[in-house]
C-alpha positions as CSV (number, residue, x, y, z in Angstrom):
1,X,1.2,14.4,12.2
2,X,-0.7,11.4,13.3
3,X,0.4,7.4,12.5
4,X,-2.2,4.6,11.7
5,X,-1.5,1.3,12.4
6,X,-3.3,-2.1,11.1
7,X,-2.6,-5.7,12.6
8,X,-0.2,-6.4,9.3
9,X,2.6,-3.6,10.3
10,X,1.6,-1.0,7.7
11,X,1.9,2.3,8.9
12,X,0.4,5.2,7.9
13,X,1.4,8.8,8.7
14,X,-1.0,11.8,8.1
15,X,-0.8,15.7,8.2
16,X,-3.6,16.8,10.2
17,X,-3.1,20.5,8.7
18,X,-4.0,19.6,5.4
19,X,-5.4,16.1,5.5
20,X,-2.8,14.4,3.0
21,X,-0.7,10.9,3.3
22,X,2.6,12.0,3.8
23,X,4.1,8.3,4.2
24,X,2.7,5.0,4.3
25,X,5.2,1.9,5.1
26,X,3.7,-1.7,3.5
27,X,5.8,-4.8,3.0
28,X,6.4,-6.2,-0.3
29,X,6.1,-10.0,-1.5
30,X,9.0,-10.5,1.1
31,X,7.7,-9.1,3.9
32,X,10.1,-6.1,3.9
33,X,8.8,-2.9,4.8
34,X,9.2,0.4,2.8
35,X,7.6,4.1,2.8
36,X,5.8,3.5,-1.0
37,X,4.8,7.5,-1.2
38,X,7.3,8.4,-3.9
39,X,6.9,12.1,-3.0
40,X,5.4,14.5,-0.7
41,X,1.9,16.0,-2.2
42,X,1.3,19.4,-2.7
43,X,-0.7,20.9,-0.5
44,X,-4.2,21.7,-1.6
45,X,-4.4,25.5,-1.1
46,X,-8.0,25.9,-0.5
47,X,-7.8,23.2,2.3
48,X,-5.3,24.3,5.0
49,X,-6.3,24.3,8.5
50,X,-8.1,20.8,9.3
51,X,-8.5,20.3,12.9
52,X,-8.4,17.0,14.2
53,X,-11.8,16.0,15.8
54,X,-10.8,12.2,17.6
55,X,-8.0,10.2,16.7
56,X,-8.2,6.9,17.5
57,X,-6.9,3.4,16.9
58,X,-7.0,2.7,13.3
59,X,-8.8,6.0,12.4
60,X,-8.7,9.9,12.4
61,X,-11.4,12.2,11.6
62,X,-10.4,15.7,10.6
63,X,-13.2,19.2,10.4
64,X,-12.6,21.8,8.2
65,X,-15.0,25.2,8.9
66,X,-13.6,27.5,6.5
67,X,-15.9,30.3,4.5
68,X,-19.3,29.1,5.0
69,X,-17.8,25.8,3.8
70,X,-17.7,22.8,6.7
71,X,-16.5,19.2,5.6
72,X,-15.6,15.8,8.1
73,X,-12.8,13.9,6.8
74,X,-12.4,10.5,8.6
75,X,-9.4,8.1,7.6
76,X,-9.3,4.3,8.1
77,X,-6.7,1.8,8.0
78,X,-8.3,-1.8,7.8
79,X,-5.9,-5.0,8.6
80,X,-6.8,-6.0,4.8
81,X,-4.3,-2.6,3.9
82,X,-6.9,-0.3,3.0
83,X,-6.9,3.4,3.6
84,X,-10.6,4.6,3.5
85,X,-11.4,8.0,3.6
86,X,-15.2,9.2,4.0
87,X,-16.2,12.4,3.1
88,X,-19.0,14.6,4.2
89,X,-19.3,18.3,2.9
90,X,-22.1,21.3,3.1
91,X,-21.9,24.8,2.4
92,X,-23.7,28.1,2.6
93,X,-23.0,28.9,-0.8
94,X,-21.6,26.5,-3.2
95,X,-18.4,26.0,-2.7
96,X,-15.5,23.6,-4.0
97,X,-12.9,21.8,-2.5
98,X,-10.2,18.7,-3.4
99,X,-7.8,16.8,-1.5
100,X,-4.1,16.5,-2.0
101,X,-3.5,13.1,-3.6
102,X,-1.3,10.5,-2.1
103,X,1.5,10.6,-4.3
104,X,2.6,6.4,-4.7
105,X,6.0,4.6,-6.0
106,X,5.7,1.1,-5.4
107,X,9.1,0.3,-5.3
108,X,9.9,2.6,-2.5
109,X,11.7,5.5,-3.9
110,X,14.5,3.1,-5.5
111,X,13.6,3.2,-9.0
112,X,11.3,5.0,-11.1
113,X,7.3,4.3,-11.8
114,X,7.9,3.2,-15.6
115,X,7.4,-0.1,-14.9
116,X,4.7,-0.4,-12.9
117,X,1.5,-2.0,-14.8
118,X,-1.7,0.1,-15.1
119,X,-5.0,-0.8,-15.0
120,X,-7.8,1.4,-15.6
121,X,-11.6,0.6,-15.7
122,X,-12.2,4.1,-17.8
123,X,-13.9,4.4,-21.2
124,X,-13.0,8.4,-22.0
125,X,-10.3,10.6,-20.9
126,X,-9.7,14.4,-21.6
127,X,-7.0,16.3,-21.0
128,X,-5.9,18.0,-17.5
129,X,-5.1,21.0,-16.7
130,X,-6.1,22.5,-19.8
131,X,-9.1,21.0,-20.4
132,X,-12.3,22.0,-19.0
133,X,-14.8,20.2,-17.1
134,X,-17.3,21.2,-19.8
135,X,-15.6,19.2,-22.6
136,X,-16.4,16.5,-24.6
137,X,-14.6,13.3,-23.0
138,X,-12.9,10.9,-26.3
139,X,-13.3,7.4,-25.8
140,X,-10.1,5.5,-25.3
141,X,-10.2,2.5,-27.7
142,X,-7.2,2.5,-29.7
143,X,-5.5,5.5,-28.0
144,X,-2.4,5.4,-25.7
145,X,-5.0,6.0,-22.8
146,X,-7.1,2.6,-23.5
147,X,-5.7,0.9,-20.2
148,X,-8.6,-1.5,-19.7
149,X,-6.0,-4.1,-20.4
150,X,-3.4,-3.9,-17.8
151,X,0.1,-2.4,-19.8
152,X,3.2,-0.7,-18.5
153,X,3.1,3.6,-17.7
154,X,6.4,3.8,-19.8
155,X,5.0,1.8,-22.8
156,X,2.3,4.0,-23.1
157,X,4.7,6.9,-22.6
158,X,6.4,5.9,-26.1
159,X,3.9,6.6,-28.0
160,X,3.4,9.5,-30.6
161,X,0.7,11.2,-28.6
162,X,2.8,11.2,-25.5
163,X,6.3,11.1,-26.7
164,X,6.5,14.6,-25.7
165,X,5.1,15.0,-22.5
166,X,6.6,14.5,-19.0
167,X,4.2,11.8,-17.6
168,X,0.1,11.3,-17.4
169,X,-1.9,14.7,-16.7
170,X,-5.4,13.1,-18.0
171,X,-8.6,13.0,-16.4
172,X,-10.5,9.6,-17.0
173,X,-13.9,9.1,-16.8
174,X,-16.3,5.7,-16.3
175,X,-19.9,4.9,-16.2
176,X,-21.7,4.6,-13.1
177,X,-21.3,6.1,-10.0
178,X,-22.6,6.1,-6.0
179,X,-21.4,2.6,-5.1
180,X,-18.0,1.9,-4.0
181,X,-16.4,0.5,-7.1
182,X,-12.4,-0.9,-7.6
183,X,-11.6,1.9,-10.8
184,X,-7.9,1.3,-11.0
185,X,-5.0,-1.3,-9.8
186,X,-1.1,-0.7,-10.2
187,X,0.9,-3.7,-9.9
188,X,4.7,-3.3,-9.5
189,X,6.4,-6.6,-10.5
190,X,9.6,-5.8,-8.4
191,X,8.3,-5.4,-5.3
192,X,4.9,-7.5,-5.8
193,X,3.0,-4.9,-4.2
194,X,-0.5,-3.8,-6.0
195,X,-2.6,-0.7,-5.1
196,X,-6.1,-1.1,-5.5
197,X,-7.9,2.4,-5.9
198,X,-11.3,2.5,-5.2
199,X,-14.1,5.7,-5.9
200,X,-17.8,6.3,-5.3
201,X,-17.4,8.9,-8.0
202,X,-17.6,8.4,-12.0
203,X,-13.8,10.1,-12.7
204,X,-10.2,10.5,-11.3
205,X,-7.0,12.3,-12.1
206,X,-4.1,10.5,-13.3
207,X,-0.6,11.9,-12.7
208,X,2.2,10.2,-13.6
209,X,6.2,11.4,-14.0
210,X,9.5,9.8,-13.6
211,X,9.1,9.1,-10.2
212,X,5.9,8.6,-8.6
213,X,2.2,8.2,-9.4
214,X,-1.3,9.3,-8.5
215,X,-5.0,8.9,-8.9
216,X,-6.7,11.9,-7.4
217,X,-10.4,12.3,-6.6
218,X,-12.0,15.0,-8.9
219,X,-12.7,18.3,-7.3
220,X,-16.0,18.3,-5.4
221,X,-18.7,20.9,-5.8
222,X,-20.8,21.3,-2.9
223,X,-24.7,22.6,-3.3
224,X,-26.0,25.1,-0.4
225,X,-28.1,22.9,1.4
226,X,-27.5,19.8,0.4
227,X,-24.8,17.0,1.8
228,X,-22.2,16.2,-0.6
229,X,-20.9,12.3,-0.1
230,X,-18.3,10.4,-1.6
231,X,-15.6,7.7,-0.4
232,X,-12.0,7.0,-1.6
233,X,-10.1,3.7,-0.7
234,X,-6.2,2.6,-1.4
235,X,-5.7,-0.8,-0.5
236,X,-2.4,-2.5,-0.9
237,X,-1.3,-5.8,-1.1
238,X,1.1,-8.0,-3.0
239,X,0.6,-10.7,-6.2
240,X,2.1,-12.7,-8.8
241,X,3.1,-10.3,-11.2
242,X,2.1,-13.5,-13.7
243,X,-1.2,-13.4,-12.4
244,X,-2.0,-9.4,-13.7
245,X,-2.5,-10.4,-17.5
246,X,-0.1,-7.6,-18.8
247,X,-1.1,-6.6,-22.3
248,X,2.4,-5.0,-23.5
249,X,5.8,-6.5,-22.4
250,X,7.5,-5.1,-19.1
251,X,10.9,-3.7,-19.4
252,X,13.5,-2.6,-16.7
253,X,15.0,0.2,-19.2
254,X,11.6,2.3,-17.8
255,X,13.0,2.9,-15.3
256,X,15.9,4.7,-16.3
């Protein structure tokens, strides 16, 4: 397990055996500190045995060699409360591989992620697990999954398409790709705090249940003989829950 630190007291702790967050203390608008990972993720099975290359102040860079497969991981915690990872991957055949997702709860494990206020920059969605890569993505407008405008994770719960089900298990899906682009933010107005999620890819998982939250990269295919790129940043921070421009009323009952 190795601990990042930044100049604003966040700390960071990582498992250098399978490269996932496993706690990450930020203040809220108070200045009080708190472990916002709402639960530990599961490991990604394909991705055991990372070996750490050269820690360092504010950064660890993890190697996996595994099956012809070799990929550096490098993590980065900036003073402005971004966690930056940079991927590099090749392979001698083509290969795939994915990252356990950070799973977040904003509030610190005190109350559940119902009330924390969504926004997504994504156009379609599709369903996941279940549906397949290959599908046809629906566009969003007028569904439950239209989150361009910012709205509550429970209000969106309510509704007849997702009445039944436990929480989020969508992909969702943007235009553009390659450049470092903000994709998501999740504002909790208890706390203050806000998690900025940031992709160079054109997609993310969205997992949501009573508890915690995540957005995780989509697996990444890797070519034989060709360098697979892409970089993932969480930054957190704290704002006027006024200032978000919620779409759909906030209420505590969410929670519950």
């Amino acid at each position: 397990m190795h601990l990042l630190r930044n100049a604003r007291g966040m700390r960071v702790a990582i498992d250098a055996h399978d490269a996932s967050v496993r706690a990450w203390w930020a203040p809220d608008r108070y200045g009080r500190l708190a472990d916002v990972l709402g639960a530990v993720p599961p490991a990604a099975k394909s991705c055991a045995g990372w070996q750490c290359a050269s820690p360092g102040d504010g950064h660890l860079q993890l190697q996996l060699a595994q099956d012809g497969l070799s990929v550096r991981l490098t993590y980065r915690l900036d003073d402005d409360g971004s966690l930056q990872l940079d991927c590099v991957a090749t392979a001698d055949t083509v290969s795939r591989f994915s990252l356990a997702a950070p799973r977040f709860n904003l509030q610190g494990r005190r109350a559940g992620v119902g009330d924390h206020v969504l926004r997504l920059a994504a156009d379609r969605y599709r369903p996941w697990p279940g549906g397949c890569a290959g599908d046809a993505a629906l566009d969003v407008a007028g569904s439950a999954f239209d989150f361009r405008q910012p709205a509550p994770l429970a209000s969106r719960l309510a509704w007849p398409a997702l009445v039944n089900l436990p929480g989020f298990r969508h992909e969702f899906c943007w235009t553009g790709g390659g450049q470092l682009r903000e994709a998501a933010r999740v504002a909790d107005p208890a706390s203050g705090r806000v998690l900025r999620f940031s992709s160079t890819q054109d997609s993310c998982h969205l997992y949501s249940d009573l508890r915690c939250f995540s957005l995780l990269a989509q697996g990444v295919e890797v070519q034989p003989g060709q360098a697979m790129r892409f970089t993932l940043a969480y930054r957190l921070g704290v704002q006027d829950i006024d200032a978000f421009d919620i779409s759909e009323p906030v209420s505590m009952m969410s929670n519950k």
